[in-house]
N, C-alpha and C positions, 0 to 999 in steps of 0.2 A: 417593337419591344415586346419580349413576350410575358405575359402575365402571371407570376407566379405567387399563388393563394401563400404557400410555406413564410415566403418574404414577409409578406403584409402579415401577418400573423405574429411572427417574428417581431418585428420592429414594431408591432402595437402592443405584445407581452414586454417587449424592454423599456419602453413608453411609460408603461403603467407598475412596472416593477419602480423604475427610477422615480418617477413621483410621488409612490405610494415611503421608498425606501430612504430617500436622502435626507428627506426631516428628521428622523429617526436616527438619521447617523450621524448628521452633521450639528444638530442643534442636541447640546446634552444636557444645558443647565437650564434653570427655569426661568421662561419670560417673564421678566420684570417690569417690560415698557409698557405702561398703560392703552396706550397705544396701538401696540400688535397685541396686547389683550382682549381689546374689547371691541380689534376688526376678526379676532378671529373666534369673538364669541360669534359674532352676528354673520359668518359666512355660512352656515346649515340654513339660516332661515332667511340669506338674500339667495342662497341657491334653490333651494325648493321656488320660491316664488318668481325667479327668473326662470324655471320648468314648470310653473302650473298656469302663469298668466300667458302667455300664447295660447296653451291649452283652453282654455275658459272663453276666448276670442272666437277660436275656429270653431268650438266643439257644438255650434249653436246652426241653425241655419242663417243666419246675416249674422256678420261682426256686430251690427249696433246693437241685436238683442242680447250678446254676450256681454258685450259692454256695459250695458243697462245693468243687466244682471250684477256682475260685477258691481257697481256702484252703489247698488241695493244693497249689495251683501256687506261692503266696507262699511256706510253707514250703520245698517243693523247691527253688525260688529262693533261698532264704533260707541252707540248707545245701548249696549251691554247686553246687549241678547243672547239667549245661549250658543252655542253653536247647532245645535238641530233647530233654531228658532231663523241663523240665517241662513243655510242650507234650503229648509222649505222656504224661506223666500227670496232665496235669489232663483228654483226652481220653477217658484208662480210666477216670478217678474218674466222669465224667460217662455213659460207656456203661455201668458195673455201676450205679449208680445208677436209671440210667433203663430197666435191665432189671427192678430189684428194683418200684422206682414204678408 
């Protein structure tokens, strides 16, 4: 089979034309269901984080110190830190870590 770049190209522009286009055509009046309301408030910020949490994993030299990290940062977050208060420390959790490793 021979491989032609044009195809794939093609059929990944029609792909994303139709996904991007059939909401827009097909749904005209305004969501009412509570339901599809408030799953598609929260799909921007289940998407970001289903692309930033693998990211946070690998981006360390061992998964555990990503981890760590991460779990520092949650917390921190959690008990109201700023965000530059858990950024630097889920940054420290990860450099003593990866000095100890």
């Amino acid at each position: 089979m021979k491989n032609n770049v044009y195809l794939y190209i093609l059929v990944m522009a029609t792909v994303t034309y139709l996904i991007r286009m059939l909401p827009l055509t097909l749904i005209r009046k305004e969501i009412k269901s509570i339901t599809i309301r408030s799953f598609l408030y929260y799909v921007p910020y289940v998407t970001l984080a289903v692309m930033t949490f693998p990211a946070i994993i690998s981006a360390t030299g061992s998964p555990w110190s990503g981890l760590t990290s991460f779990i520092a940062a949650v917390l921190l977050a959690y008990y109201g830190a700023s965000l530059f208060k858990v950024s630097v420390g889920a940054c420290l959790v990860v450099f003593i870590l990866e000095m100890i490793v």
